[in-house]
C-alpha positions in Angstrom: 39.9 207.2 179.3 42.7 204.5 178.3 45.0 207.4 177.2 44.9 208.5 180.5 45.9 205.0 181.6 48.8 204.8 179.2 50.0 208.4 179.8 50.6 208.2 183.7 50.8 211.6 184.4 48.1 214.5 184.3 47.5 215.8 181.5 47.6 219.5 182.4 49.2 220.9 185.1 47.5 221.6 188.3 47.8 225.3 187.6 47.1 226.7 184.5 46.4 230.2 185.3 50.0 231.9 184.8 48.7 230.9 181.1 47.1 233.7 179.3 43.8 233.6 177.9 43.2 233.1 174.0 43.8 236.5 172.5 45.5 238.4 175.0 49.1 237.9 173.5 47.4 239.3 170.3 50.1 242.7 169.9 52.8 239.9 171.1 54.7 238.5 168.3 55.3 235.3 167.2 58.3 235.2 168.0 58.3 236.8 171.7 55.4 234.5 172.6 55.9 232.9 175.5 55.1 228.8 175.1 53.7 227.8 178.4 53.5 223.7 177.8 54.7 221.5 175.5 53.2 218.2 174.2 54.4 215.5 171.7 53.8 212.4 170.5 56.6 211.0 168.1 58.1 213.3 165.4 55.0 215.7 166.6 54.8 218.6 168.7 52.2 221.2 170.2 53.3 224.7 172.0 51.0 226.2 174.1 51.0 229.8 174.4 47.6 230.9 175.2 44.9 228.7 176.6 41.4 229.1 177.4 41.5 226.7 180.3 37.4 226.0 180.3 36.8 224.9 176.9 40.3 223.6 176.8 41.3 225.1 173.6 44.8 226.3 173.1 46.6 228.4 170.6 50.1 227.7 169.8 52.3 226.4 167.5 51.9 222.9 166.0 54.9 220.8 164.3 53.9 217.5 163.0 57.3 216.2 161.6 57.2 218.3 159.2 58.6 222.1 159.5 57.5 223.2 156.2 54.4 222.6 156.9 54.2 223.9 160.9 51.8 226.6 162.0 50.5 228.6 164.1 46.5 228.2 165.2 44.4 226.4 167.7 43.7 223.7 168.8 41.7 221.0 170.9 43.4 219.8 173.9 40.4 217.3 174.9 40.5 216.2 171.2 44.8 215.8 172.1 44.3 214.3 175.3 42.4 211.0 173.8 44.4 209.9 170.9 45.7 206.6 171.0 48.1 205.7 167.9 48.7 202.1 167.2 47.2 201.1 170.6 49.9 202.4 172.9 50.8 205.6 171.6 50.1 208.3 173.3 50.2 212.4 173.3 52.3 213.4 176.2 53.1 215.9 178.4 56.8 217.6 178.7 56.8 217.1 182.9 60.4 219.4 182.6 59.1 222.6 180.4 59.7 225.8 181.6 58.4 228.7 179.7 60.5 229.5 176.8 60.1 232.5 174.2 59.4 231.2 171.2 61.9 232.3 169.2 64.5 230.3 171.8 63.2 227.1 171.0 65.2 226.7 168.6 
């Protein structure tokens, strides 16, 4: 996969299982989720609090450059993990994050 190529890095961590699985924060608020990974590309950026780590779906919180219109909800990680913008732009991986409550991002 050429994003692969252009990332250089993994694109998930070797472990993944201190992640919870999709629905088990459920009573957890927003706010007291804990984000687990972070990606970005740009102005753009995908939290990762839950994950179901065989279909590779995620739920978090998504920020495209815009925090009007940021949200919470699911999302593809394979579909992530092959964009390619403007031939060299990739979606990466923050190699540093440590989980962070949500409500301390900030």
């Amino acid at each position: 996969m050429i994003a692969d190529t252009l990332r250089g890095h993994d694109w998930l961590p070797d472990r993944t299982d201190e992640i919870p699985d999709l629905y088990v924060t459920e009573a957890t608020s927003l706010a007291d989720k804990i984000i687990h990974l972070h990606f970005f590309a740009g102005s753009c950026d995908w939290w990762v609090a839950e994950l179901d780590g065989d279909r590779r779906i995620a739920f978090g919180y998504v920020n495209l450059g815009d925090d009007q219109n940021a949200e919470w909800g699911y999302t593809d990680l394979t579909e992530r993990r092959g964009i390619v913008i403007h031939a060299r732009l990739v979606i990466e991986r923050d190699l540093g994050w440590e989980p962070t409550r949500f409500a301390d991002l900030r």
